[in-house]
C-alpha positions in Angstrom: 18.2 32.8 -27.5 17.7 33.6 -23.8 19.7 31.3 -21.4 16.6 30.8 -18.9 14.6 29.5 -22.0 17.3 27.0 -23.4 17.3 25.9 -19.8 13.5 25.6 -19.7 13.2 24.1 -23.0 15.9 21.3 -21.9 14.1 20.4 -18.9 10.8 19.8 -20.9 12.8 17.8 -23.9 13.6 15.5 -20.7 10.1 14.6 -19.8 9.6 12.4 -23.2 9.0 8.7 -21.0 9.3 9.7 -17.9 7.4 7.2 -15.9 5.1 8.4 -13.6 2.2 6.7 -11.3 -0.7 8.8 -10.6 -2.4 7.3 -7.2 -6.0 8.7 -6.8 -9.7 9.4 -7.3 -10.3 8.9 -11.1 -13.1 10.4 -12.3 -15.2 10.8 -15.7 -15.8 14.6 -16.9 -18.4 14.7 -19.0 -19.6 18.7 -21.1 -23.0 19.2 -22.3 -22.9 22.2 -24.3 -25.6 24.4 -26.2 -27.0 27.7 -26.5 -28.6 30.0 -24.2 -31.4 31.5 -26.4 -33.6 32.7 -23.8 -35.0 32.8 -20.1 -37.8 30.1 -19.1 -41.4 31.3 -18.1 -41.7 28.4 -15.5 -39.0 29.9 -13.6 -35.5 32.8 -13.7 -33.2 30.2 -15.3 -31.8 30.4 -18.9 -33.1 27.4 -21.1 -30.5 25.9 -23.1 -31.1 24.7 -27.1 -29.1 21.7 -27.2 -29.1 20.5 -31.0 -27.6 17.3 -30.6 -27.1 15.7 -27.4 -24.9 13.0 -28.9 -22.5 15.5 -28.9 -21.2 15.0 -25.0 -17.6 15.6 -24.4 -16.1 12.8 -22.0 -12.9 13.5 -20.2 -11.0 11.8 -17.4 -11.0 14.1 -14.3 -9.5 14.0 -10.7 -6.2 11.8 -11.1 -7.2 11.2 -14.8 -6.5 14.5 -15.6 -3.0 14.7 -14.2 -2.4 11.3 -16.2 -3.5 12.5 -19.7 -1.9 16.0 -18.9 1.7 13.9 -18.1 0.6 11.5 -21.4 0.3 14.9 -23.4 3.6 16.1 -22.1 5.0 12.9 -23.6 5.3 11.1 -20.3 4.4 8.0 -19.4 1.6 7.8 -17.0 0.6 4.4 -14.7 -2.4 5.0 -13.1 -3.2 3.6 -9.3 -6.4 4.3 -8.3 -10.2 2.3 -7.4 -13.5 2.7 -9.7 -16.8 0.8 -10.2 -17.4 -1.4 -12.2 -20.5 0.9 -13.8 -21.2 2.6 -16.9 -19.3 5.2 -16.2 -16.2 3.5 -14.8 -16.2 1.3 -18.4 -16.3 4.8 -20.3 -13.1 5.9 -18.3 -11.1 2.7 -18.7 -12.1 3.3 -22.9 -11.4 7.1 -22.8 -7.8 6.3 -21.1 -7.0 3.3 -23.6 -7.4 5.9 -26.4 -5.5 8.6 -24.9 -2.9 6.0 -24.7 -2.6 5.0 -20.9 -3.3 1.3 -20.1 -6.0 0.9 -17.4 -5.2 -2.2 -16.1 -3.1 -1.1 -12.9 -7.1 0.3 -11.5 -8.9 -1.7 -9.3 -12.6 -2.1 -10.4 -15.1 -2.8 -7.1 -17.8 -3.7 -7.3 -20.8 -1.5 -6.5 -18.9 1.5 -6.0 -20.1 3.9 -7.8 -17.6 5.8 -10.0 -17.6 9.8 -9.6 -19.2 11.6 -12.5 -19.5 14.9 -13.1 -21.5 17.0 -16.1 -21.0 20.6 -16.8 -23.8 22.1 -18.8 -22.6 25.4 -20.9 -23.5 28.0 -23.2 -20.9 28.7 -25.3 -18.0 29.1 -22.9 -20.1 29.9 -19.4 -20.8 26.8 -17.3 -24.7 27.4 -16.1 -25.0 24.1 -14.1 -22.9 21.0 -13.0 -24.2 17.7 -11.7 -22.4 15.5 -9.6 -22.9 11.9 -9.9 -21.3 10.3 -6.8 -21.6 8.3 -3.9 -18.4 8.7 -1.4 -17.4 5.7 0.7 -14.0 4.4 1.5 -12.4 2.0 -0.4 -12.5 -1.9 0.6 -9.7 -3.7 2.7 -10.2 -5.7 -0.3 -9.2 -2.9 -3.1 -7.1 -1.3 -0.8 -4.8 -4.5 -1.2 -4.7 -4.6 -4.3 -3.9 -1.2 -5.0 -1.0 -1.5 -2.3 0.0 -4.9 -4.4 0.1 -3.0 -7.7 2.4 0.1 -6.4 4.4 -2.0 -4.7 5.0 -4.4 -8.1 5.5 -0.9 -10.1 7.5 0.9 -7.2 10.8 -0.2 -9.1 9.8 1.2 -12.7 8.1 4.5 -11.5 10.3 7.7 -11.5 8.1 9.6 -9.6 4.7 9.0 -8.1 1.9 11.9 -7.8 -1.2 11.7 -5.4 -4.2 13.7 -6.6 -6.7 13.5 -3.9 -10.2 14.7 -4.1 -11.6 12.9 -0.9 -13.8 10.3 -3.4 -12.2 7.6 -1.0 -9.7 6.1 -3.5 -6.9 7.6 -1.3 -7.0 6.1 2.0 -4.7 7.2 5.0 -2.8 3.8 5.1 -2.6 3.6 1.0 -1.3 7.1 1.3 1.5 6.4 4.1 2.3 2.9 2.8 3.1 4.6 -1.3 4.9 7.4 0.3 7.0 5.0 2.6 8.0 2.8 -0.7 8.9 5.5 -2.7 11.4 6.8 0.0 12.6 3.2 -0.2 13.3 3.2 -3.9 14.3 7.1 -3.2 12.0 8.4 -5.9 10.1 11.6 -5.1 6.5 11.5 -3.9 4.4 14.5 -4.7 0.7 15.2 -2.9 -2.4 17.7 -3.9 -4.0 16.8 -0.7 -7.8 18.3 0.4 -7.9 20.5 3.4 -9.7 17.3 5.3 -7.4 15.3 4.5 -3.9 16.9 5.6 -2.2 13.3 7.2 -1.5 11.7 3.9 1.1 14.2 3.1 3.3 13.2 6.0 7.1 12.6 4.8 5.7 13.3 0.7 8.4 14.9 -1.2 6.6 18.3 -1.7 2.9 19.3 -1.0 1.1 21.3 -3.4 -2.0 23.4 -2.2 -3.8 26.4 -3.6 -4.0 29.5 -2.1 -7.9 29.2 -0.7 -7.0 25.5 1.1 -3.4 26.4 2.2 -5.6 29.0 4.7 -8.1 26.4 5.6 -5.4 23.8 6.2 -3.2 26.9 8.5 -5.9 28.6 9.7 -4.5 32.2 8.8 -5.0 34.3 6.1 -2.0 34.1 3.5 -2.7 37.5 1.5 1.1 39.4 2.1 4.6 38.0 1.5 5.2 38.3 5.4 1.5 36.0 6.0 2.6 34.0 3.3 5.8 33.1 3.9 4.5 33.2 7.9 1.8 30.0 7.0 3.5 28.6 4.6 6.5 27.4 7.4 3.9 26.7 9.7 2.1 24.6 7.1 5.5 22.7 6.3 5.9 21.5 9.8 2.2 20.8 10.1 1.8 18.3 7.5 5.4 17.2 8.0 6.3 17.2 4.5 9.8 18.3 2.9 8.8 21.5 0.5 5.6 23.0 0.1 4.0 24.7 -2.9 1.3 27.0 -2.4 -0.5 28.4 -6.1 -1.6 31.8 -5.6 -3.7 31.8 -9.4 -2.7 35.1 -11.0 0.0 35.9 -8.1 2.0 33.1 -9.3 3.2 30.9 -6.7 5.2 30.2 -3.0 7.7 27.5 -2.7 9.1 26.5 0.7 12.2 24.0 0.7 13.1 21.9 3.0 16.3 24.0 3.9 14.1 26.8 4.7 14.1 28.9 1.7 11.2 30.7 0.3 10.6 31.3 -3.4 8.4 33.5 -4.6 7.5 32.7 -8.6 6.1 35.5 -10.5 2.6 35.1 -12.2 1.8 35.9 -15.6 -1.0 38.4 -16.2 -3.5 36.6 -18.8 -7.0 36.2 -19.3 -9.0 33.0 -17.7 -11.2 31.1 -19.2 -11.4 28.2 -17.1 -9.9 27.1 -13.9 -11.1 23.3 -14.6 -8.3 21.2 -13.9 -5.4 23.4 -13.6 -4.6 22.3 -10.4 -3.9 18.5 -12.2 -1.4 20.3 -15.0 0.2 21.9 -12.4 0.8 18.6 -10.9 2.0 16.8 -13.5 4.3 19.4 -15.0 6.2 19.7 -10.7 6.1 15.7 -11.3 8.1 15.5 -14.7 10.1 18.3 -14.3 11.6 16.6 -11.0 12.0 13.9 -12.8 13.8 15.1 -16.0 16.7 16.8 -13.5 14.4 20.0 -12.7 15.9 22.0 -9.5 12.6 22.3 -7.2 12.6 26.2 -8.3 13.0 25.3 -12.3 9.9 22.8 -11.9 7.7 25.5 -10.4 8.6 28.3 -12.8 7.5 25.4 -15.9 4.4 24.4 -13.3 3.7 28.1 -13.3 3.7 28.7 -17.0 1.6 25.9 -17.5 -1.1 26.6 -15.1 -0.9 30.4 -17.0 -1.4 28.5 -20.2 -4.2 25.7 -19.7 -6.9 28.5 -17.8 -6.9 29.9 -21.5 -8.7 26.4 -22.1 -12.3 25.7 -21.6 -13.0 22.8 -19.8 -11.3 19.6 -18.5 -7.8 20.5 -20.8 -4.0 18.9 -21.3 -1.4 21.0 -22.4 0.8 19.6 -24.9 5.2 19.9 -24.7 4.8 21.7 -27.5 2.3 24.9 -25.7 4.6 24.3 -22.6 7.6 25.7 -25.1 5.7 27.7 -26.1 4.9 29.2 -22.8 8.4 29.1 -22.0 9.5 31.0 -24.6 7.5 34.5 -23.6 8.4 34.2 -20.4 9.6 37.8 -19.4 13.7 37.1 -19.0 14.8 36.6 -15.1 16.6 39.7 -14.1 
C-alpha cells in the first residue's frame, strides 16, 4: 500500500464527528429536469417535455451545501446562518432535518425572503436557472442572535467555515466578531469570501478563493507560477489573512502559508460534469481535514481530490468518506 495513501486515508478516518459550524447564506437548490425533444415555433429556445413535475429535486445550497457535504463525510455540521420564515425557508429546515443536521441554531426573520434557485435541465445540460431572491442585510435583530448562538457553540465547535455568497447572512461585524471568538477558543476559522466582500476575511485562518475571483480580488492576472505565486502574496497581505488557497479547476491548486511558502498541488485530469457546488466540498473537506490533524498541505491535496471527484456529479452533490478514499487511493504516488 502506498505511504501517501495510508496517510490520506488516516486523515479522512479522523473526520467521523468532527464538529464543525458553517456561518452563512443558506440557500434551497431546487432541479427541474426533462427532455429536450424539440425547438419552439414561438421563438429559438428548446421546449422541454417534463412528465412529472412532482419530480423536483430539492437541495440545500450556499452554506447548506458545505454542511451536508461535512454530514456526508461523517462530520458533524452546526449550521449558523439567517432565512425567512417562507415556503422555501420551511423546505430547507425539513431537507436539513432529514439529512441529519438540526436547524435549530438558524435564525428565521421574518419577511426576508430565503434565496431559491431552480435549474431546468435536459438530461445532464442546464438550459435555464431562476433565481428567487431578494438581497438585503440581515437585522440588528438576527444579527444578535446569530452572534448569541456562535458565541454559546464557540466552545463545542472544532472548526468554523464561512461560506459567503453576498445573500446578506454574513455581515461585516458577524464576520469579525466569529473570527475574533474562534482565535479566542484557538480553533481555526476558514472563509470562501466573494470578491465584494474581501474584509470579512481579516485575521480567518485560511482564505479560499477560485482562480477567476482571486484576479478580481488582486487585480492581476494569475495565469503563470511567477503571476500566481506574485498575487497570491499580495492577496495574503491584502485581506490580512494567515494562508491563502487559490483553486485553479483542472490546474489543481495554490497554497500560500503564513511562513511564506507556496504550494503548488497538482490537478487531476478528469472529465466535468458539473461545477455546481464544488467550491462548498472543497470547503468542507480543508475544514475536517484541519481538524482531524491534517498539515495545511495534506488538507489541500484531500480538498483537491475531492473537488476532482464531486464535478463528475450533476448538480448540487456531497461526496461521501467513502468516494474521498476512493479518490485517494488513485492518486498518482508523490515523487
Amino acid at each position: 500500500m502506498r505511504r501517501d495513501y495510508k496517510r490520506l486515508a488516516r486523515i479522512i478516518s479522523r473526520f467521523r464527528g468532527r464538529t464543525i459550524g458553517v456561518l452563512g447564506d443558506y440557500m434551497f437548490d431546487e432541479f427541474l429536469r426533462g427532455a429536450a425533444t424539440r425547438i419552439s415555433p414561438e421563438a429559438p429556445v428548446p421546449v422541454l417535455l417534463v412528465k412529472d413535475e412532482s419530480v423536483r429535486e430539492g437541495f440545500a445550497g450556499g452554506a447548506g451545501n458545505v454542511a451536508v457535504n461535512i454530514r456526508a463525510l461523517d462530520g458533524r455540521p452546526v449550521p449558523f446562518g439567517a432565512i425567512g420564515d417562507d415556503e422555501t425557508g420551511k423546505r430547507l429546515r425539513s431537507l436539513l432535518k432529514a439529512r441529519g443536521i438540526s436547524p435549530r441554531t438558524l435564525v428565521i426573520e421574518r419577511g426576508r425572503v430565503t434565496p431559491r434557485k431552480v435549474r431546468i435541465a435536459a438530461h445532464q445540460h442546464q438550459l435555464l436557472r431562476l433565481d428567487f431572491e431578494r438581497v438585503e442585510p440581515i437585522s440588528v435583530r438576527t444579527e444578535e442572535a446569530l452572534g448569541r448562538n456562535l458565541a454559546r457553540w464557540m466552545a463545542n465547535l472544532e472548526a468554523l467555515a464561512i461560506s459567503d455568497y453576498c445573500k446578506g447572512s454574513v455581515s461585516t461585524e458577524l464576520a469579525s466578531r466569529a473570527i475574533s471568538l474562534g482565535r479566542q477558543k484557538r480553533i481555526p476559522v476558514l472563509v470562501d469570501p466573494k470578491p465584494q466582500h474581501p474584509e470579512i476575511c481579516r485575521h480567518a485562518t485560511l482564505v479560499k478563493k477560485n482562480l477567476v475571483e482571486a484576479e478580481l480580488l488582486a487585480g492581476r492576472p494569475m495565469r503563470d507560477r511567477q503571476q500566481l505565486e506574485g498575487g497570491g502574496r499580495q492577496l495574503l497581505a491584502q485581506l490580512d489573512c494567515s494562508n491563502l488557497l487559490i483553486t485553479r479547476g483542472s490546474n489543481g491548486m495554490m497554497l500560500f502559508e503564513s511562513d511564506g511558502t507556496a504550494h503548488e498541488i497538482p490537478g487531476v485530469a478528469r472529465p466535468v460534469y458539473d461545477v455546481t457546488g464544488a467550491g462548498d466540498t472543497v470547503l468542507a473537506v480543508l475544514a475536517l481535514a484541519i481538524c482531524a490533524g491534517a498539515t495545511l498541505r495534506e488538507a489541500a491535496e484531500l480538498a483537491n481530490l475531492a473537488g476532482g471527484r464531486v464535478v463528475l456529479k450533476f448538480g448540487t452533490a456531497e461526496l461521501t468518506a467513502n468516494e474521498l478514499l476512493d479518490a485517494a487511493s488513485s492518486k498518482p504516488e508523490a515523487p
